[in-house]
PAPAVO-403201 format. One record per residue (C-alpha): x, y, z. Coordinates in nm, 3 decimals. Example, Ala and Ser with C-alpha at 12.3 -4.5 7.8 and 13.67 -1.06 7.14 Angstrom:
// residues 2
      c1      c2      c3
   1.230  -0.450   0.780
   1.367  -0.106   0.714
END
This chain:
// residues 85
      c1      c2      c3
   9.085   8.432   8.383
   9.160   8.767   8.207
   8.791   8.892   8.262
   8.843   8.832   8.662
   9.163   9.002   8.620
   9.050   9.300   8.441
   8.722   9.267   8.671
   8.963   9.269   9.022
   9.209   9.564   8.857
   8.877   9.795   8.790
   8.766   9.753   9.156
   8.809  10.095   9.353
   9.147  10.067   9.662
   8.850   9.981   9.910
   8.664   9.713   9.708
   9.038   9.565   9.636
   9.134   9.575  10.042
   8.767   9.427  10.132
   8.816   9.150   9.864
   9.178   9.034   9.979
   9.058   9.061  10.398
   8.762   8.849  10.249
   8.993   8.588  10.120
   9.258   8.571  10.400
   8.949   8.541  10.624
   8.828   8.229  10.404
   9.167   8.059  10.492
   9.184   8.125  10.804
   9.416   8.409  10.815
   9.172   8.596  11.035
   8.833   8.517  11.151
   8.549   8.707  11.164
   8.567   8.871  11.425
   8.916   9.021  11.336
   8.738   9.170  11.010
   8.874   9.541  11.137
   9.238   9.366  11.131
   9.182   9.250  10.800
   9.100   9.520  10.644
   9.402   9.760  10.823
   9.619   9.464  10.687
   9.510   9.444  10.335
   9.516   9.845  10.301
   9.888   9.848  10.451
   9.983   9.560  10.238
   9.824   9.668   9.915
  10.004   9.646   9.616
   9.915   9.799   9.257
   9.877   9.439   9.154
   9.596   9.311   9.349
   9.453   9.140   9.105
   9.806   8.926   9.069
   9.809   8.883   9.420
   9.440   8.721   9.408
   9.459   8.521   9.121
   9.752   8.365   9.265
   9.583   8.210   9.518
   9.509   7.834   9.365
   9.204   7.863   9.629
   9.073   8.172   9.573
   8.711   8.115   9.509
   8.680   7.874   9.815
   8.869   8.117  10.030
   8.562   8.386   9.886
   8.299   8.149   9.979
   8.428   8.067  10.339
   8.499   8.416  10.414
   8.162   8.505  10.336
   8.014   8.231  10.472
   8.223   8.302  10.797
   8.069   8.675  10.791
   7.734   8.550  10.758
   7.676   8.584  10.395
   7.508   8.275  10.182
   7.619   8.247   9.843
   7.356   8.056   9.710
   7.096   8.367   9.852
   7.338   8.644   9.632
   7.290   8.408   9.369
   6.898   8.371   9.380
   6.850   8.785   9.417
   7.092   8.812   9.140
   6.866   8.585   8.928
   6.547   8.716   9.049
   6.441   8.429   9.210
END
């Protein structure tokens, strides 16, 4: 847990804002299509303890999956690039 915290806190202001809009749009915060939204939200409601904020969230890494899946993304293709596959 102290890696992904460490890993979340060295992650530049936009990285941090595009990670929590990612989440809140895995829970069904915002959809999709309200990315834009998202993303004005997270960067108004940032805090210097994003990391905090995100590990917080008992869901966090299904709430990263849906929102990517939501935005298109497959998981299990970022995981066969990252392998080489």
């Amino acid at each position: 847990m102290a890696e992904l915290k460490e890993f979340i806190h060295d992650l530049n202001e936009d990285e941090q804002v595009s990670l929590v809009a990612l989440a809140w749009i895995g829970r069904g915060s915002f959809s999709a299509d309200e990315l834009e939204e998202a993303l004005e939200t997270a960067r108004s409601e940032r805090t210097n303890r994003t990391e905090d904020y995100l590990i917080g969230m008992p869901l966090l890494p299904d709430y990263l999956e849906e929102g990517l899946d939501a935005l298109g993304y497959s998981v299990e293709d970022a995981e066969d690039d990252a392998m080489g596959d």
